[in-house]
N, C-alpha and C positions, 0 to 999 in steps of 0.2 A: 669377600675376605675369608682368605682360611683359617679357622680357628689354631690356635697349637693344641697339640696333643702333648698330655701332661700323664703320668702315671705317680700316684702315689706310694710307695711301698711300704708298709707298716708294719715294723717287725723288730723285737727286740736282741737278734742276732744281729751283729753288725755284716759278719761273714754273708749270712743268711740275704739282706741287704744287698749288698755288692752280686752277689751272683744270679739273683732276680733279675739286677738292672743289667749285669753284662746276659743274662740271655736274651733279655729285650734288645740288646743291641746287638746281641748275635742275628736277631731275627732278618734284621737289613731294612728295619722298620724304623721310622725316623720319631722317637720320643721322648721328649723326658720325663725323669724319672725323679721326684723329691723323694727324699729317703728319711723315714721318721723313725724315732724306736721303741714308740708308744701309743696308745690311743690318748695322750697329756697330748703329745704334741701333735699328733694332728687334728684332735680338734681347735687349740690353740693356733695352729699352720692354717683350718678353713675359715673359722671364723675372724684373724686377721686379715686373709687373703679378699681383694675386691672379685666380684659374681666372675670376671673375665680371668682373673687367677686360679680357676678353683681348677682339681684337677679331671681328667676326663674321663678317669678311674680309679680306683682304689683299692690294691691289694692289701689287704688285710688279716694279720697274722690274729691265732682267735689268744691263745697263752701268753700276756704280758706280765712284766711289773707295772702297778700302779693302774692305770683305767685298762684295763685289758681289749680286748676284741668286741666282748659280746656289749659293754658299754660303749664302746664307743659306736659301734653300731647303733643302739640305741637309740644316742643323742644323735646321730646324722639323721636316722628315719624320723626322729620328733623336727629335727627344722626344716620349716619351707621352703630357706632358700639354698638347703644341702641335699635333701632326700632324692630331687632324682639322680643323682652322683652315684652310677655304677658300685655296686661292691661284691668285690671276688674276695671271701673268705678263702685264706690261702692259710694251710696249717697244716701239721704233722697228723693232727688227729682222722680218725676214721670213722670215731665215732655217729652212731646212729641219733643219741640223744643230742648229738654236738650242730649235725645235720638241723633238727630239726628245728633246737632254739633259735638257730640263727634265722631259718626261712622264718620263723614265726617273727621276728624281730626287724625283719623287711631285707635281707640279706639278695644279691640276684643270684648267685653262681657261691656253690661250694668243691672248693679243688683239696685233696691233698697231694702235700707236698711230693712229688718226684721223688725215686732215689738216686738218680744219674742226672748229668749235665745237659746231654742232648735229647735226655727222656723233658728237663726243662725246656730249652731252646723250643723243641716241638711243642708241647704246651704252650708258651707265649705265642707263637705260630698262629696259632688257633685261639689263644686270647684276643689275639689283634683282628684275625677276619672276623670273629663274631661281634665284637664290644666295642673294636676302633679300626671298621671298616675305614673311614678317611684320613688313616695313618698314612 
């Protein structure tokens, strides 16, 4: 049986959101995409979700309202039945100290954000071969 391939996008841009998932589907890669706009809701989104719900990834914005990035991060790496659930820190910042809390915090991948569309597209591109090679 094949699993689905799920992507989370977590990001309190709704805009920011929408153009995530349409370059994931620019990709020609077949996934979806739940779209959250907070670390509230998605851990609220995994820990309702059954083990076969959860998603296959996790892109995760690190500047929110309310639980932001680096918490909810946190709280994924502290439970056993979320930690191994990929997370690509996906954020505007470039920061070095930003870099390193996260990997310290169990983070796998840190991107910043793109400043063009098909500079994205190509990024998911290579999200998908590395992370969800059986998209």
């Amino acid at each position: 049986m094949i699993n689905k391939i799920s992507i989370a996008i977590v990001d309190d841009d709704a805009d920011d959101r929408e153009i995530i998932k349409d370059a994931f589907a620019a990709s020609g890669k077949s996934a979806e995409c739940i779209l959250l706009e907070n670390g509230d809701a998605l851990i609220d989104f995994l820990t309702s979700s059954p083990a076969s719900g959860l998603p296959s990834l996790i892109m995760l914005d690190l500047n929110m309202p309310g639980k932001d990035g680096r918490e909810a991060l946190k709280d994924i790496k502290s439970n056993n039945l979320l930690q191994t659930i990929p997370i690509i820190v996906f954020t505007t910042s470039s920061s070095s100290k930003d870099k390193q809390v996260v990997y310290e915090l169990g983070a796998n991948c840190f991107i910043t954000k793109p400043d063009t569309f098909n500079k994205l597209v190509d990024l998911t591109q290579s999200i998908i071969k590395l992370w969800l090679p059986e998209a």
